[in-house]
N, C-alpha and C positions, 0 to 999 in steps of 0.2 A: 668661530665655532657656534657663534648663538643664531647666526642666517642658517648654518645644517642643522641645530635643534629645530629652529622654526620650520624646515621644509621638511623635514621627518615627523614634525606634530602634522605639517597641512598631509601629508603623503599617510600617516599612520588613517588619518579624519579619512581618505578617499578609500583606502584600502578595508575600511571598514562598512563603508556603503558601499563597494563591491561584494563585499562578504555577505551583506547583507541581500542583494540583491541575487546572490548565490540559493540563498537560502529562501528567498521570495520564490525563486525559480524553483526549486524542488519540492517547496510545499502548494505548491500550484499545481504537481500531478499528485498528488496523495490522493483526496477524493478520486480522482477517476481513475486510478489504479486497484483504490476499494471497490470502486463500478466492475473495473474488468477481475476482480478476486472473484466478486457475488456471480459475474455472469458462467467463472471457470466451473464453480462451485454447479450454479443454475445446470449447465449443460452437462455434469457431470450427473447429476442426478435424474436428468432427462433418458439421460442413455442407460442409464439402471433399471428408471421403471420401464423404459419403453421395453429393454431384453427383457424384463419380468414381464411384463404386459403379454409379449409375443408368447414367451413361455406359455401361460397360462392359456393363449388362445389355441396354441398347437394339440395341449392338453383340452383344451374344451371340441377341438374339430374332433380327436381321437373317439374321445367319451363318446360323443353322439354318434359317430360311426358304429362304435362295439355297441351302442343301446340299441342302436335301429336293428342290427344284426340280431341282438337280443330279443326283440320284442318282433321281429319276422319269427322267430324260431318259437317263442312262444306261442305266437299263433297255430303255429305247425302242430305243437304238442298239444292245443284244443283243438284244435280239428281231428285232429286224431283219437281224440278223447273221444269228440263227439260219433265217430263211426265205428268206436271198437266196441265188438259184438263177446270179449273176452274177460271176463271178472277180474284176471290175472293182472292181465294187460293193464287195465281201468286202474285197479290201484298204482301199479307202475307209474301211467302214467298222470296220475294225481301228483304220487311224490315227486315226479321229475316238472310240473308244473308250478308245483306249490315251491318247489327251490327256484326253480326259474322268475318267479315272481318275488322273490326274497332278493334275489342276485339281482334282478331288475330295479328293485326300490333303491338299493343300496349304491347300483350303479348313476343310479338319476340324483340321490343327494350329493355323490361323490361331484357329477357335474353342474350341479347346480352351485357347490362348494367354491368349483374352477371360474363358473360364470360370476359370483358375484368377486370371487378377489382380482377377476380381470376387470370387472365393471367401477374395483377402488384404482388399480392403479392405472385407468383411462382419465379417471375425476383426477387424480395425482398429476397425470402428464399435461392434463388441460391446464391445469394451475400454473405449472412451471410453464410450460408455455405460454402462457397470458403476463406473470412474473419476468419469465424471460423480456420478450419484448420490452416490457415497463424499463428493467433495468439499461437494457441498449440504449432507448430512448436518452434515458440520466446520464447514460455512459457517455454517449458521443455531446451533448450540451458540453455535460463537465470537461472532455477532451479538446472541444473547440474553445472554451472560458481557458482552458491550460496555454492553448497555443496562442492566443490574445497573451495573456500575460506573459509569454516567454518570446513571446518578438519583440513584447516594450521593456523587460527587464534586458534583452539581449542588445536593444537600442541605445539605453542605458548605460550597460556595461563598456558597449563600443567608445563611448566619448569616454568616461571616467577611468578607460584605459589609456588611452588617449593622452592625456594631462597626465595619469600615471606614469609613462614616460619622459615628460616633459621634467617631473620631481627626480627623477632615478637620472638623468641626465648632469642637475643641477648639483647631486648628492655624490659625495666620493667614493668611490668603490670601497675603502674601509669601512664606512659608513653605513651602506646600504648593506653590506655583507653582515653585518651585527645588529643593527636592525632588521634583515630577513633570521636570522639564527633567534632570534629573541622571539619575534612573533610568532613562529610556529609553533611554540615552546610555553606562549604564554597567551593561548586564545586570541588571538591576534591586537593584544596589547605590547608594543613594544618600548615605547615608552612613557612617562607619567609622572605628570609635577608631583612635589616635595610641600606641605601646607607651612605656612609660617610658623605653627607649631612642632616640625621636622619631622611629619609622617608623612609617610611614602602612598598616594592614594593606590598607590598599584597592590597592594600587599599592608598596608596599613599599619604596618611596624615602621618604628622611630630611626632615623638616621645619628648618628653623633653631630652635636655641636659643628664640630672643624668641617664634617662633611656637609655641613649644610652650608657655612661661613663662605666653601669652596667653591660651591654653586652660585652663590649670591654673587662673588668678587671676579674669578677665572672666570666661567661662564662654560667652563669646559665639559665634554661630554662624560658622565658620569655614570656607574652603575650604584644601584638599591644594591647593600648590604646582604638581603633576606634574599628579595626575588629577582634579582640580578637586573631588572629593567631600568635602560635608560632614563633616568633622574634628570630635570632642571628645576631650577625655584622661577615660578611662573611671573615673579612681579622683576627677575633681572632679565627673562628673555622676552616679554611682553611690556615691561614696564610699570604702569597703571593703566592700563588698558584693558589689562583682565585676558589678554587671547588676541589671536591674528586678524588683522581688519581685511585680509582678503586672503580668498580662497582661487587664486586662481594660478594655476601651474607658470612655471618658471619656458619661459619661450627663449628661441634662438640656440 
């Protein structure tokens, strides 16, 4: 029993640099997933001001079209001013001048209103546009840095699965079946020496006396009290040596 404690500490040790190596891999697209959030973001904003943009220029073609119409027909109504030989007529056509010229001012601030909020969200789209690129730019770096490290963590993971095998071959189906139950269960610690003082470094609560005498003498596979995780006293399955002199999977 104390060569399966020892190949389930080496196998717990590798199964943790996998994990870890999991987790190297995932936080290796974070940044460039933030790239491609900013660019979702960038282009969605793009396509707002540009419809506002257009908006505003369909309104500004219209405006100038009804003003030119307006300021033709104005003309018309001074020309006619200028030839009417009629008193009547003359003020008529005053008052329809003097509104015309009211309806005209009014029309020209209304498009000059159109022209300058097209002229902000042009300045708007240039922005995002010049932003856009920058970010693609960061984007695709950060994307290429992601796939560098996820073909040397995936190089990695290949051997240290590898030898993973080699441990699970070595270990008894009993064994490895409560050992995979325990780790999932307990952030992938399955199991964890007992200190000469009889706490459990897994969970940090005390074991009894007898339960620890048991580890020391049997050497047999044991559960923590509190947090159910495989238990040995590190100086009967390592001796004085403090830990395993080699790390290297169990062959044949």
């Amino acid at each position: 029993m104390l060569e399966q404690i020892r190949l389930l500490k080496k196998l717990q040790d590798l199964d943790l640099k996998i994990l870890e190596l999991e987790n190297e891999r995932e936080g290796s697209t974070v940044t460039r997933d933030q790239f491609a959030g900013s660019i979702k973001v960038i282009e969605e904003r793009l396509a707002r001001n540009r419809t506002l943009f257009e908006e505003r220029e369909v309104r500004r073609r219209k405006a100038e079209g009804d003003l030119a119409v307006e300021k033709t027909n104005l003309k018309k109504w001074k020309a006619r001013l200028n030839d009417s030989r009629n008193s009547r007529e003359s003020v008529a056509l005053v008052r329809e001048i003097d509104l015309q010229e009211k309806s005209n001012k009014q029309m020209e601030e209304e498009l000059l209103k159109v022209m300058i909020e097209a002229d902000e969200f042009k300045k708007l789209i240039a922005t995002d546009e010049a932003e856009q690129i920058d970010v693609r730019k960061r984007f695709e770096a950060e994307d290429a840095e992601a796939a560098r490290i996820i073909n040397e963590v995936n190089a990695k993971q290949a051997v240290f699965l590898q030898d993973r095998a080699g441990y699970t071959k070595a270990i008894t189906t009993e064994n490895m079946g409560r050992y995979d139950f325990i780790r999932k269960r307990r952030m992938g610690i399955a199991l964890t020496p007992v200190m000469k003082n009889h706490i459990c470094t897994g969970c940090h609560m005390a074991i009894s006396p007898h339960l620890y005498m048991i580890l020391l003498t049997d050497g047999t596979i044991e559960a923590c009290p509190s947090c159910s995780r495989i238990i040995y006293a590190e100086e009967r399955v390592y001796g004085d040596g403090g830990g395993a002199t080699s790390a290297d999977p169990p062959t044949g």
